[in-house]
Backbone bond lengths (Angstrom), bond angles and torsions (degrees), N, CA, C in turn:
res aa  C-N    CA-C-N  psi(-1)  N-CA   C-N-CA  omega(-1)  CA-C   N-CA-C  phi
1 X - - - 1.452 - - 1.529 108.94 -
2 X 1.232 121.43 125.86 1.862 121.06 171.19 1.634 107.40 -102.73
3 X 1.756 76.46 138.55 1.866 97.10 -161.29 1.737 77.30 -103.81
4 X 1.983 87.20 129.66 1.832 83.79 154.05 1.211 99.97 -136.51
5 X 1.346 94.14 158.34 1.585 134.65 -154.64 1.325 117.96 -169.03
6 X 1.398 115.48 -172.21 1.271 115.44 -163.31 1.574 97.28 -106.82
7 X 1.918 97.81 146.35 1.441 94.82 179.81 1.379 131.17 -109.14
8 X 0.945 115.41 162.64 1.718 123.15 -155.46 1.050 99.26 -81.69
9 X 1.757 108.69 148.62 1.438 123.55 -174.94 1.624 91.10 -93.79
10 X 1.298 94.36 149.48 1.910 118.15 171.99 1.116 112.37 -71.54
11 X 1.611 111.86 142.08 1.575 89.19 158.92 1.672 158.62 -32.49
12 X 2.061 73.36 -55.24 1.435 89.54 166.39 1.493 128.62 -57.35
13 X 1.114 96.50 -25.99 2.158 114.62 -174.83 1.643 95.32 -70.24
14 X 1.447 130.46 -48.05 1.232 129.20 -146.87 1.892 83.11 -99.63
15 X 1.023 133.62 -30.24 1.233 130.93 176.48 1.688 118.54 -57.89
16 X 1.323 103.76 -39.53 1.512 123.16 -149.18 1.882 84.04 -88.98
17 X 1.291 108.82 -50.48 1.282 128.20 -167.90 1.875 103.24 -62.21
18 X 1.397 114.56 -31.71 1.514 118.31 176.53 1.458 98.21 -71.16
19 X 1.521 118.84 -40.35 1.502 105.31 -159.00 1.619 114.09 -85.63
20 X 1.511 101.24 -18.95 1.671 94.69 162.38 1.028 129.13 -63.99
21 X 1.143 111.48 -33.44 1.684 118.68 169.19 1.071 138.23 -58.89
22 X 1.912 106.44 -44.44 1.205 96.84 155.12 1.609 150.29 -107.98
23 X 1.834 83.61 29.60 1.460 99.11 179.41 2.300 91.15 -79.63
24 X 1.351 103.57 -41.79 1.495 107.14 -175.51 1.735 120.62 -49.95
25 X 2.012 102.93 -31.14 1.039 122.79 175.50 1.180 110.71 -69.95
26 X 1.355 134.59 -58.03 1.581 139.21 157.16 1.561 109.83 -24.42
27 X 1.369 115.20 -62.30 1.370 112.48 -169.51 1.398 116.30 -67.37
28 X 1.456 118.60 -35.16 1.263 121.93 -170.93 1.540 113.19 -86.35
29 X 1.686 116.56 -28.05 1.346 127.18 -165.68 1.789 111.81 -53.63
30 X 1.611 98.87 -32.43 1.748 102.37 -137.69 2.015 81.29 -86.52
31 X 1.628 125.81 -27.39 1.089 118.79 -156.20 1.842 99.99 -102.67
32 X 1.092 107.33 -10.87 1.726 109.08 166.91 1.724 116.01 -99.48
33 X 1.281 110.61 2.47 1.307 120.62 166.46 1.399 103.00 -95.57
34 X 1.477 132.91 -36.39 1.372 131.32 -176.79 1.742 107.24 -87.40
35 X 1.242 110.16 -49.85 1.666 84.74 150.12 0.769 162.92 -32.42
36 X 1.306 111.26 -39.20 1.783 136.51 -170.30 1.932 97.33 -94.01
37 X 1.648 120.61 -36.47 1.157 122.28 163.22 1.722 107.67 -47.99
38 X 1.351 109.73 -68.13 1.669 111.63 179.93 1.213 110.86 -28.75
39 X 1.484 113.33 -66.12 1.821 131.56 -173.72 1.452 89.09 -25.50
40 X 1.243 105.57 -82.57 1.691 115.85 -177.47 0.620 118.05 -33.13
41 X 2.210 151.90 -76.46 0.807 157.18 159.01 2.026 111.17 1.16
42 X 1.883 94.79 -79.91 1.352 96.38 173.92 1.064 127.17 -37.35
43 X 1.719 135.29 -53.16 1.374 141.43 -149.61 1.558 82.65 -95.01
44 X 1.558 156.83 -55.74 1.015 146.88 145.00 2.006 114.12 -1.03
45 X 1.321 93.55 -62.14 1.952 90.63 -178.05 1.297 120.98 -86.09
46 X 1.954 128.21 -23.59 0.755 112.71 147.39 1.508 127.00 -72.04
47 X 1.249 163.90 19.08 1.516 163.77 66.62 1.373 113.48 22.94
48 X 1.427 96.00 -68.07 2.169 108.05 -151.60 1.492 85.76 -88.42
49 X 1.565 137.96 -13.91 1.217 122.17 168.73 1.404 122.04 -82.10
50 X 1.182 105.06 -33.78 1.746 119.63 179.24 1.703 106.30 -63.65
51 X 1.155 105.67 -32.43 1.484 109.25 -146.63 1.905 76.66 -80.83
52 X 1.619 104.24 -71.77 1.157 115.16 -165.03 1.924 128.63 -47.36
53 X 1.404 107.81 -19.59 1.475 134.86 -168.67 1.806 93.83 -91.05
54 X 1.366 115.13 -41.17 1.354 110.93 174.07 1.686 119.70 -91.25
55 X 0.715 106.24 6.60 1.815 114.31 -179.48 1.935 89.58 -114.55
56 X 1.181 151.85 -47.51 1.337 147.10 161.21 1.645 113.93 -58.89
57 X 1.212 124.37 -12.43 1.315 115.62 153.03 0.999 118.91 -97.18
58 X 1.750 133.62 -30.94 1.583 129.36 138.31 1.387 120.28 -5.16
59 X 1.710 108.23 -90.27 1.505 125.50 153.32 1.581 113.68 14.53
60 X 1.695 94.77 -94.91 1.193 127.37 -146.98 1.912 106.54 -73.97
61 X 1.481 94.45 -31.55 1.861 104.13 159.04 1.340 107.70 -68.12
62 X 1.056 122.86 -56.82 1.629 121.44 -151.03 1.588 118.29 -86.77
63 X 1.329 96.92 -20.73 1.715 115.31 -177.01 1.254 117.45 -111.72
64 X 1.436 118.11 -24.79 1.737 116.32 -167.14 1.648 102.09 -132.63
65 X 1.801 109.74 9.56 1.489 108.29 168.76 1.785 110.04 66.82
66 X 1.898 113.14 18.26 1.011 98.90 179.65 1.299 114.33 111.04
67 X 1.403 137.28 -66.50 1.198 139.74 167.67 1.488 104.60 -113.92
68 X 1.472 116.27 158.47 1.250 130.55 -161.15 1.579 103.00 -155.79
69 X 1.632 102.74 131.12 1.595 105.68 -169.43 1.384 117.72 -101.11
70 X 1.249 127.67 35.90 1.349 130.12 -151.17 1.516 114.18 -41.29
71 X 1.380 96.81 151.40 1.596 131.06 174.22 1.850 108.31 -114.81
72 X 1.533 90.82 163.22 1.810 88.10 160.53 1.774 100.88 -79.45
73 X 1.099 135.63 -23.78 1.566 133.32 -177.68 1.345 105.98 -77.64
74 X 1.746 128.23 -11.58 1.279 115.62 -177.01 1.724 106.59 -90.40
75 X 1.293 119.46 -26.06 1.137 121.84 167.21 1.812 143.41 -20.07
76 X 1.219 101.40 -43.90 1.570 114.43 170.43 0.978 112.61 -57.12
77 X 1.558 114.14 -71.37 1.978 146.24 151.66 1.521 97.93 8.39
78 X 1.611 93.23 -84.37 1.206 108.51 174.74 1.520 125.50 -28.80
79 X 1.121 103.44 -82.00 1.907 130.71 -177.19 1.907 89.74 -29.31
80 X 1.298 102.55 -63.65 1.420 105.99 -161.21 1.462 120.68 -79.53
81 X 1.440 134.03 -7.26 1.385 146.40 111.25 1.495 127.27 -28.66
82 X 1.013 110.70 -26.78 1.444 130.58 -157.55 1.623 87.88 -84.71
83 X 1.727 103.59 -68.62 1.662 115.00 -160.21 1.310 98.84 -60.86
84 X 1.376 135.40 -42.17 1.582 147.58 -163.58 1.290 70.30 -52.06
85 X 1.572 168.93 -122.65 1.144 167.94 -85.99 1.833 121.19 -65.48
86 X 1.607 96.33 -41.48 1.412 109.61 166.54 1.184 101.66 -108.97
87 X 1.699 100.57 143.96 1.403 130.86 179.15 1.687 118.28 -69.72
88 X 1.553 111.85 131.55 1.492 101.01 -149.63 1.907 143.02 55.10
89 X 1.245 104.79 -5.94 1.646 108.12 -173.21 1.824 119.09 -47.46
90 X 0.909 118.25 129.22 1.418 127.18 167.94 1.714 115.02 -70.96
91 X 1.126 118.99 154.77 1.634 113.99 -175.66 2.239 84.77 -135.40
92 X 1.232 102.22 6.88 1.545 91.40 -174.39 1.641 113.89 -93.41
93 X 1.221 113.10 132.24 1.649 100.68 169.43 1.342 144.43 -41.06
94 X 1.082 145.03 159.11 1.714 123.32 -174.78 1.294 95.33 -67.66
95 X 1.272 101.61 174.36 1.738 127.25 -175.65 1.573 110.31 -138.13
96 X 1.154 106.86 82.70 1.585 126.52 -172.02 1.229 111.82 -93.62
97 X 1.780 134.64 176.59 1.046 139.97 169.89 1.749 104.10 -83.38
98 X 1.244 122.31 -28.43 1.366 99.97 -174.10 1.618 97.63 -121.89
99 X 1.417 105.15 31.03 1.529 100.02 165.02 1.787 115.63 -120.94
100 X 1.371 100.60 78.84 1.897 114.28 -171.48 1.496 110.55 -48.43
101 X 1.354 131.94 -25.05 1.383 139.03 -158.50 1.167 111.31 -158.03
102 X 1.757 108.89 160.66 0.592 127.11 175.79 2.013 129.73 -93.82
103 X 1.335 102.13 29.26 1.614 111.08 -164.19 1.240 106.00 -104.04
104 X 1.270 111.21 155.91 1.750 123.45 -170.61 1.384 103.61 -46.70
105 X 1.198 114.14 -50.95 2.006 111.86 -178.62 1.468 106.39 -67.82
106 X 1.015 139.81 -2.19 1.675 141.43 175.56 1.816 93.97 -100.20
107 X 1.237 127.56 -63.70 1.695 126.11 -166.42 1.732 101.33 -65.83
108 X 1.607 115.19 -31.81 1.858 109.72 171.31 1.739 108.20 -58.25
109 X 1.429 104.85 -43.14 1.525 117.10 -173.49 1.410 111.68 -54.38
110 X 1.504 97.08 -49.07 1.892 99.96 174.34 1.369 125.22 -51.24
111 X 1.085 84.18 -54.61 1.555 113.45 174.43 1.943 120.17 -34.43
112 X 1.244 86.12 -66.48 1.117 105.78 -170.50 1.589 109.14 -88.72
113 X 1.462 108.36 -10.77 1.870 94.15 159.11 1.639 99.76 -120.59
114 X 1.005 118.73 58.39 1.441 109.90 165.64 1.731 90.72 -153.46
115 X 1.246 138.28 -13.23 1.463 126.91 177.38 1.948 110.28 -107.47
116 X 1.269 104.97 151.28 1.747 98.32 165.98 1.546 104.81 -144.96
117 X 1.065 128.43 128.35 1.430 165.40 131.31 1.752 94.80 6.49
118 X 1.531 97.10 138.75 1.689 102.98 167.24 1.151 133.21 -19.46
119 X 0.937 102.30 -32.78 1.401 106.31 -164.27 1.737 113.72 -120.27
120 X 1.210 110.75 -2.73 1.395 119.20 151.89 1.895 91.04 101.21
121 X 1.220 129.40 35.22 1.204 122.84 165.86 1.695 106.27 -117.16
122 X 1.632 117.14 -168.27 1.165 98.33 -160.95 1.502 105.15 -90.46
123 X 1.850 105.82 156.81 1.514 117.74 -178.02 1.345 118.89 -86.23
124 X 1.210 113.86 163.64 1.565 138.13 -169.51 1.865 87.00 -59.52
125 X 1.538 106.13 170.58 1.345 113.65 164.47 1.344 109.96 -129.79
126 X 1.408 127.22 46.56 1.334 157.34 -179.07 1.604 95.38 -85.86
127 X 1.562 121.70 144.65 1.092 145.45 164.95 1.599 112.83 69.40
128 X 1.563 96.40 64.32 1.520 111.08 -175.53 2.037 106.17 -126.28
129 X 1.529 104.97 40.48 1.556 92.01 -175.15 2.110 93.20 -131.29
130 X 1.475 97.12 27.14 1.488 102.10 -174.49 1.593 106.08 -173.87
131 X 1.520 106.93 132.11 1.525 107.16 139.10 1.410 125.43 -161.56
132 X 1.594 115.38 173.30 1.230 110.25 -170.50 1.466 92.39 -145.68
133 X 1.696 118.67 120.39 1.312 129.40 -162.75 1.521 89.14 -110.81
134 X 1.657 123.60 104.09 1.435 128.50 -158.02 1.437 82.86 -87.30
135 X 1.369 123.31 172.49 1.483 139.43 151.30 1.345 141.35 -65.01
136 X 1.409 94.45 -19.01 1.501 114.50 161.37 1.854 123.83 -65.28
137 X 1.558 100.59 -17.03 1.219 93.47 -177.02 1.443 124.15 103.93
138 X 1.475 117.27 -6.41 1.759 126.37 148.42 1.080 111.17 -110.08
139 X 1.125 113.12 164.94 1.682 128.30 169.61 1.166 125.50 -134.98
140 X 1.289 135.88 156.59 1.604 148.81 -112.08 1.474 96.61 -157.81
141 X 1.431 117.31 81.26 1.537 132.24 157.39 1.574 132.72 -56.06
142 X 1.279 134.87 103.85 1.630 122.88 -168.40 1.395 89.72 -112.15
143 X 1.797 104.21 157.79 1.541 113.30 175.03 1.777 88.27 -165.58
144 X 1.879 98.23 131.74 1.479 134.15 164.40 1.134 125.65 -104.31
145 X 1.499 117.99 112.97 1.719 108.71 -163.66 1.358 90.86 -86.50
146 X 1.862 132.86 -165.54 1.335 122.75 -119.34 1.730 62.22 -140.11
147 X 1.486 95.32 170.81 1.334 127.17 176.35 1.558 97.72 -46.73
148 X 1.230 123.20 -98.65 1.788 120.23 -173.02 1.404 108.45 -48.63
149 X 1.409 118.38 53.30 1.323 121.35 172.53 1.719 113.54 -104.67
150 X 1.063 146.08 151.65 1.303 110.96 161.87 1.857 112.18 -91.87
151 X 1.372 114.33 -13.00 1.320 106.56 163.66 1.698 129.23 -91.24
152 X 1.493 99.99 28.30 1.517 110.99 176.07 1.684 113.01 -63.20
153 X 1.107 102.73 129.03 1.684 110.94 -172.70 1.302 95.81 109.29
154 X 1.087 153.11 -58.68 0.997 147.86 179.43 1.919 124.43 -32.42
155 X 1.025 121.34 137.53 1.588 104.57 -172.26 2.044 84.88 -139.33
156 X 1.324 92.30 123.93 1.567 112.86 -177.25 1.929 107.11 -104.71
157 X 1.093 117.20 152.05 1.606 116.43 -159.10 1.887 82.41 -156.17
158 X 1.703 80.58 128.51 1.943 108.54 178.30 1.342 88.35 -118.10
159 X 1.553 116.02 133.23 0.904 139.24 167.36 1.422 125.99 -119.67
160 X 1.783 116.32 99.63 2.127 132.35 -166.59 1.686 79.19 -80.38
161 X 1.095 132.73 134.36 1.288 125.78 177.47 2.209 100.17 -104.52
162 X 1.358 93.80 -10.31 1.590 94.10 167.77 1.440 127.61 -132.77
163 X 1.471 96.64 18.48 1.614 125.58 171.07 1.560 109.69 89.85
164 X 1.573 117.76 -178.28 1.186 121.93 168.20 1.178 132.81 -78.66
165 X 1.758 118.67 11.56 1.133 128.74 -147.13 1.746 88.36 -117.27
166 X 1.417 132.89 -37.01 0.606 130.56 -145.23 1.640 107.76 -132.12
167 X 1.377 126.97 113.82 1.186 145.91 171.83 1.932 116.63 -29.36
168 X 1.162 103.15 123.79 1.174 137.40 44.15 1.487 126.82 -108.61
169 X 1.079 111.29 -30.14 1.589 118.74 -158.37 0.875 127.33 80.67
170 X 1.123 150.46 10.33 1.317 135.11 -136.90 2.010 107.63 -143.85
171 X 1.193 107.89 146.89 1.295 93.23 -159.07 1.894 106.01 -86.30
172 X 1.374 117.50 165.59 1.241 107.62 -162.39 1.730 116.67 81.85
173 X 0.983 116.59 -24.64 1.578 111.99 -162.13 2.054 92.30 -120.85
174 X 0.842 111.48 -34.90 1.682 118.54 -168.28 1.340 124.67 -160.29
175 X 1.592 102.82 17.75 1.945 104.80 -163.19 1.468 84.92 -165.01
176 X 1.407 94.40 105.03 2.133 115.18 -175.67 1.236 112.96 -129.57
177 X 1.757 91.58 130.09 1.697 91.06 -174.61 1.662 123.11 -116.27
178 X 1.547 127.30 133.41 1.377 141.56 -170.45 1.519 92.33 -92.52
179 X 1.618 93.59 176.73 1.236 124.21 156.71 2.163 104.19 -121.49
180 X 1.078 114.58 146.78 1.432 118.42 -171.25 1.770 99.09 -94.16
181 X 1.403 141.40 105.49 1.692 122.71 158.98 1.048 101.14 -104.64
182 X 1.850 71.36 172.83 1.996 91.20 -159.45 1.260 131.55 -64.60
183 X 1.805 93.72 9.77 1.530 82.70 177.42 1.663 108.12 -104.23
184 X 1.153 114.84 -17.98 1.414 134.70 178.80 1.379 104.90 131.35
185 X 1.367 144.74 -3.73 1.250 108.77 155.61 1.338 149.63 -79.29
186 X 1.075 117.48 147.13 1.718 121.48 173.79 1.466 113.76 -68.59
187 X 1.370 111.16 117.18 1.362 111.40 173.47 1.856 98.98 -108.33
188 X 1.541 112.08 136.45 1.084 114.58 -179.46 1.622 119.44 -78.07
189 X 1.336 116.75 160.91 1.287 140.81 -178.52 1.697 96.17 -78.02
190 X 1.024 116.57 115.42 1.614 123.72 155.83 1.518 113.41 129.39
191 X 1.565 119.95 39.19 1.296 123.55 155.78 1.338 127.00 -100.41
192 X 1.068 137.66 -162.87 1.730 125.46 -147.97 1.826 81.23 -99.70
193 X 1.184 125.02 -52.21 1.130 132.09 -166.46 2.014 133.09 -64.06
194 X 1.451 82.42 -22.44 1.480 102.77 178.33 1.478 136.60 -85.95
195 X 0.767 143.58 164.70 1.406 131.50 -166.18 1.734 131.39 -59.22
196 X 1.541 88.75 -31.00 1.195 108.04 176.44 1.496 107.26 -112.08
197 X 1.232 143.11 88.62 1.314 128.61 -164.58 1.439 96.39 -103.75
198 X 1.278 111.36 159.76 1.944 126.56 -156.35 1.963 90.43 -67.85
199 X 1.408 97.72 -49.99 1.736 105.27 -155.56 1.895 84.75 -49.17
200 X 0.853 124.71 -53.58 1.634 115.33 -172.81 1.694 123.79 -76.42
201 X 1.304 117.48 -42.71 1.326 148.42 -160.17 1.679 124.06 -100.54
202 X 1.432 87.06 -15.37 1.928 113.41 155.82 1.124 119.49 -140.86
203 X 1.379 98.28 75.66 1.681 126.99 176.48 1.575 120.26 -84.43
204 X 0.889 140.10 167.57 1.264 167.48 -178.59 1.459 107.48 -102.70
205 X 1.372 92.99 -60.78 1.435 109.05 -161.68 1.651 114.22 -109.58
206 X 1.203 122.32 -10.77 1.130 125.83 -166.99 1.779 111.40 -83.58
207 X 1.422 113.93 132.07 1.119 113.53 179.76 1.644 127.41 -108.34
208 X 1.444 106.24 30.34 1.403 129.65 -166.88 1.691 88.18 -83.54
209 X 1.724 94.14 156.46 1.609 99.69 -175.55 1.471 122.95 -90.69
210 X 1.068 98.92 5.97 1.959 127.49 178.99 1.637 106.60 -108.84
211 X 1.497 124.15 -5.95 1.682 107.85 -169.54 1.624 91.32 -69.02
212 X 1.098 99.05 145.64 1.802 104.29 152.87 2.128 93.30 112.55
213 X 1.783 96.37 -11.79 1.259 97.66 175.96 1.823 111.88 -76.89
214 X 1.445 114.55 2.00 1.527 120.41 -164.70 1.648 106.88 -115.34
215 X 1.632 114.35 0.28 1.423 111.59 -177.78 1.363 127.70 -83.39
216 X 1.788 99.17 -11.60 1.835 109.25 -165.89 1.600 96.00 -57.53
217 X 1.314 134.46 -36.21 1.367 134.96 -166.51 1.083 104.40 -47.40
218 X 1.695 118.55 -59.89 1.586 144.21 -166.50 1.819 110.41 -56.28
219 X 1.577 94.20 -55.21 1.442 109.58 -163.11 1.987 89.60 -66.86
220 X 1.373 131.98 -12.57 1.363 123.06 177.84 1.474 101.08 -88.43
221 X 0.819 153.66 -45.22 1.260 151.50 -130.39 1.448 119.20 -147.68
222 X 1.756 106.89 -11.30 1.519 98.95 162.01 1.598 121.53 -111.71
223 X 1.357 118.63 111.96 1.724 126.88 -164.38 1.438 100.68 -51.41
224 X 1.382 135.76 -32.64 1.550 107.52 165.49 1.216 110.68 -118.45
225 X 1.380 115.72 63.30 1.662 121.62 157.13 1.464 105.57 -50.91
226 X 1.253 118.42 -66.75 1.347 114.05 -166.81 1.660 138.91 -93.03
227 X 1.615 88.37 -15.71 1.559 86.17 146.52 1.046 135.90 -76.97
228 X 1.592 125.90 -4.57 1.434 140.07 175.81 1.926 111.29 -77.42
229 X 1.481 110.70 -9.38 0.989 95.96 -156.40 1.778 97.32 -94.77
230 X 0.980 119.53 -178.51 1.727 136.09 -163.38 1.318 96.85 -133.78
């Protein structure tokens, strides 16, 4: 008597058939894992910007009557007004094994081996005269250039939107830079006019230790800033 039914897959068939799959899984895994990182990233910077943009107009109402004339001596003032805003915040530097002190050549050092530049080479050691390690889990970098500066008075604000502790580092992707006015708003880094303008400072190609300092403009105002990124 012949039984019909359905016929059985081969080894080889059910073998061959595992490895397509997970050659497809390989290919597809590495770019829906870096997506889903971005997702994060974004909803991470819109957060630490909202939070931080409304606690500096706090500030700047409640402490400076509105306008504020900054100095490099008003800076501390500031910083520590600033943290009173977030719940629990630290204003102290990390406390690392290879960071002995607390002096400007120890916070450049941090700086500059714990951040990397657009393009994944090494970062500037810019924005080492302030911080504020919020509770949320980013932290809030300030830097005052020096008297023979021509942007003296000026007070510039880096924003890790998932702290220094936590990867990537890298500027453009999780580390955004303002300018502070006197009235309290943050104007972002990456217009034609500003110090850091995007066409130079959100490079591709650029291997300067500041690129990636000109993207905060982009990452506000362009809807796939961050899914674009790699």
């Amino acid at each position: 008597m012949k039984i019909y039914g359905m016929n059985a897959f081969t080894l080889a068939e059910v073998l061959i058939t595992l490895g397509i799959i997970g050659v497809a899984a390989a290919m597809t895994l590495p770019s829906l894992i870096q997506e889903r990182q971005n997702k994060v990233l974004e909803t991470q910077f819109k957060k630490s910007y909202s939070l931080i943009s409304q606690a500096f107009l706090s500030v700047i109402t409640d402490e400076y009557g509105g306008i504020a004339n900054f100095s490099v001596s008003d800076l501390s003032n500031l910083v520590n007004n600033l943290s009173k805003r977030y719940k629990d915040a630290s204003t102290s530097w990390p406390v690392l094994p290879d960071y002995p002190n607390n002096s400007d050549t120890a916070r450049c050092t941090f700086l500059a081996g714990y951040y990397k530049n657009f393009t994944g080479k090494s970062g500037a050691s810019r924005f080492n005269d302030g911080i504020i390690q919020v509770n949320d889990g980013s932290t809030v970098y300030f830097d005052v250039d020096s008297a023979d500066s021509s942007t003296y008075g000026m007070i510039f604000v880096a924003l890790d939107v998932n702290g220094w502790r936590s990867k990537p580092n890298r500027y453009g992707y999780d580390f955004f830079v303002f300018t502070l006015e006197k009235d309290g708003r943050l104007i972002p880094m990456g217009g034609e006019t500003s110090l850091y303008p995007e066409k130079s400072y959100c490079s591709k190609s650029s291997n300067s230790g500041e690129n990636g300092y000109g993207c905060t403009v982009k990452a506000l105002t362009d809807a796939k800033y961050f899914s674009n990124l790699k």
